[in-house]
C-alpha positions, 0 to 999 in steps of 0.5 A: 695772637692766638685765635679765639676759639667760639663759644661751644669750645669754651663750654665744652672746656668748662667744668663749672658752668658759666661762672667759668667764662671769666676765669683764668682759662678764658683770659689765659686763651684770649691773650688777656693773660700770658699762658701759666703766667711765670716770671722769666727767672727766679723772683726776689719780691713777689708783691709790692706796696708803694706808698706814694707822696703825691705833689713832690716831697723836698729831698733836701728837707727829708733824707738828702742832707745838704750842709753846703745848702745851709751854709750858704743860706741866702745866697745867690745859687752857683751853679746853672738852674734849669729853664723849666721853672713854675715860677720865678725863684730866688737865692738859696734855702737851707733847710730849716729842719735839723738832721742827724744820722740814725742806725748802724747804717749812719743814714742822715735823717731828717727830724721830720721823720723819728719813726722811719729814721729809727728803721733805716737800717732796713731801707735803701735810699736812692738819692740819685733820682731822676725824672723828665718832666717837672710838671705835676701830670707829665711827671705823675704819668712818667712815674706810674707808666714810664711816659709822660706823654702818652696813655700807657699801661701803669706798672701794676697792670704790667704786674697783673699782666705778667704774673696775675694774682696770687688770689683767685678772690682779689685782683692783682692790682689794687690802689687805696685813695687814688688821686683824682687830678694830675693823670687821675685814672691814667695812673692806674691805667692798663691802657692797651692791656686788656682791661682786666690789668686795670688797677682796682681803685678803693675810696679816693683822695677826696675822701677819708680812709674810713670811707674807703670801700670797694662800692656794693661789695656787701648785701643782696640776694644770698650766693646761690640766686645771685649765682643763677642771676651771674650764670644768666647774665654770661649767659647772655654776654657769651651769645653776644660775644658768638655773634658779634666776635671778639670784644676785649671790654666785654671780655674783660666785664665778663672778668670783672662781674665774677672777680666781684662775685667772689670777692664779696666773700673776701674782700669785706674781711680785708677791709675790717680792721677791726680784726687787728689787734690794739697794739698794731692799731696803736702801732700804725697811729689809728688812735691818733688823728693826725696818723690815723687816715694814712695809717688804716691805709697802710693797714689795709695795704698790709691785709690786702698784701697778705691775701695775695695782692700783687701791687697795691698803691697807698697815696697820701694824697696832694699834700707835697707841692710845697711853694709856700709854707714850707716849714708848716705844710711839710712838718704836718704831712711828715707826721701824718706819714712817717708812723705808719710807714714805719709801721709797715715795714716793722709789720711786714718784717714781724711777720716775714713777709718783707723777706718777699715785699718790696716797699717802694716810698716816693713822689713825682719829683723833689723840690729846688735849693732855691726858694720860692718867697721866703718859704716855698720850693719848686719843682725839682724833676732832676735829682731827690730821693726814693727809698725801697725796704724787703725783697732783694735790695741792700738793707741799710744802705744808700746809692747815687747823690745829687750836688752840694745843693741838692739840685741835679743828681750826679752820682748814681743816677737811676732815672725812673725808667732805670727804676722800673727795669730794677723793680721789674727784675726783683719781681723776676722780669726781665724788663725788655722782654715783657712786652705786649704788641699794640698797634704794630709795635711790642710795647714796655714799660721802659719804652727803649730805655732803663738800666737795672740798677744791680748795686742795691741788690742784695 
């Protein structure tokens, strides 16, 4: 690592005063940013939106059509079930929504969702993956940091870290109405990264989309007081840091009071929805109640995408861990997501920016063949579906499959690691070279493992 150089060396390389002190110059020579970030070969995808079904959506009533599973509704199950179970299940469940298949793809959809079986000539779905934890906050951590054991760096902030944002007003990280349980702020974690990688988060699960604001983002003093209050306050911060060393979280706060600073010029205009037409606004479902929480979300997502952020989450929040009133609690979250996710992907395509968004659909983990009462599914980390749509994976078209039931992914499989290292590439990196050294040891994403999966690229 690079010596930090003092104070004077970093005012002597100013041209602009103290508001300088947290820019891309300062991160750039303190570590928190590689020099002149670039991706190790040319990108297929320069941002990503993943749209992330908290609690487990069930595969087999989805986008996995099991007609061997409803056939032998009601039977024992043939083949071996896991040891790690929530609970107690029993006989085999067949799906009690109908499929048919949609586009010229022949994909087999679910009725559960009309809007996205009606753009599924623009998807690729993996059937085949897999996950190594079935327990709702191992399997969350595994999905978002690629260790279900341990505090490491979510895959925005290895985005943030690898390549920053595209926006000098906006953060390379953002996520929209974050979970607060299973993991919570550990999702959108930058761990051992420096702090300014951490995901931004904007509203929460617990509140609605409407809500949803980045805090104090608006008012007070006009820009030029305000200014001279930050250039004292750094002021102050860069005496602190001449006596006191390097100090990564003061560093990083220094970053984060400037980022706010700029942002309120731009982030408040991202957040206006207002702006939009009423035809997109009817496109997304915000004149619908059932659609319109998750639709201004995907909405916002879209603005954000398009000024330059790098990785934005969009949760619907946790709706999906269906043990009992399967026909009734999953029909109702299908509907609230399926327009505007459909919505988004139209939109980005309309617009040209799916030729270089990557869209990322999936949960934790899928959910069991076998029953849970007579109306409920457990969790199932061994084998569900995920799909991805734009930047550099095959349109219309389906990798790996789990087993006549649905329980174990067979053909395929693409574990999450194997998924990270392939997300990693279509952002142009290679996976086992973006690393960062903590504690004695480069770290990655992918821990030791993952395989990129080069069958869905286009």
């Amino acid at each position: 690592m690079a010596p930090l150089p003092n104070r004077r060396d970093w005012l002597a390389s100013s041209a602009c005063g103290f508001g300088w002190l947290a820019g891309k110059g300062l991160l750039a020579s303190t570590n928190s940013l590689p020099q002149n970030p670039l991706p190790h070969f040319a990108a297929k995808a320069k941002r990503i939106v993943f749209l992330f079904m908290h609690g487990g959506p069930s595969h087999m009533d989805t986008f996995d059509y099991k007609p061997r599973l409803t056939k032998d509704d009601g039977k024992p199950c043939p083949i071996p079930k896991p040891r790690v179970v929530s609970s107690e299940t029993g006989n085999l469940l067949g799906s009690p929504f109908s499929f048919s298949q949609k586009g010229k793809c022949g994909a087999w959809v679910s009725e559960l969702f009309p809007h996205i079986g009606r753009s599924v000539d623009d998807l690729c779905f993996l059937h085949g993956i897999h996950g190594s934890n079935s327990r709702h906050g191992g399997a969350l951590l595994e999905l978002h940091t690629g260790s279900d054991t341990f505090i490491r760096p979510s895959i925005g902030s290895w985005l943030s870290y690898g390549l920053g944002s595209e926006c000098n007003d906006l953060p390379a990280f953002i996520t929209l109405a974050p979970t607060l349980t299973h993991g919570g702020v550990n999702n959108q974690s930058s761990a051992f990264l420096p702090a300014v990688h951490q995901g931004v988060p904007i509203g929460s699960a617990a509140i609605p989309a409407e809500k949803a604001r980045i805090p104090f983002i608006e008012g007070g003093p006009n820009r030029k007081t305000q200014r001279a209050e930050m250039d004292l306050i750094q002021r102050l911060n860069t005496m602190h840091l001449d006596s006191s060393g390097a100090d990564s979280r003061l560093l990083a706060q220094i970053a984060s009071m400037e980022m706010a600073f700029r942002m309120q010029a731009t982030a408040p205009i991202v957040q206006n929805l207002s702006e939009e037409t009423k035809a997109t606004h009817e496109a997304y479902g915000l004149n619908n109640p059932t659609t319109q929480n998750y639709g201004k979300l995907c909405l916002m997502a879209r603005r954000f995408l398009e000024k330059g952020v790098r990785f934005v989450q969009v949760t619907h929040s946790y709706k999906w861990d269906q043990h009992g009133s399967l026909r009734a609690d999953l029909r109702k979250n299908c509907l609230e997501v399926d327009q505007p996710v459909a919505a988004l992907v139209s939109d980005l395509k309309a617009r040209g920016l799916l030729e270089d968004t990557l869209v990322w659909w999936g949960g934790e983990f899928g959910r069991t063949p076998v029953s849970q009462g007579n109306d409920g599914r457990d969790h199932n980390p061994h084998g569900f579906t995920h799909f991805l749509a734009g930047a550099g994976v095959k349109p219309g078209f389906r990798y790996g499959a789990t087993d006549d039931y649905g329980y174990y992914a067979q053909d395929g499989k693409v574990h999450f690691h194997d998924l990270h290292a392939t997300i990693l590439h279509l952002m142009g990196f290679d996976h086992t070279q973006l690393t960062y050294r903590h504690a004695g040891r480069d770290f990655r994403l992918t821990d030791v493992s993952g395989e990129v999966v080069h069958e869905i690229l286009a």
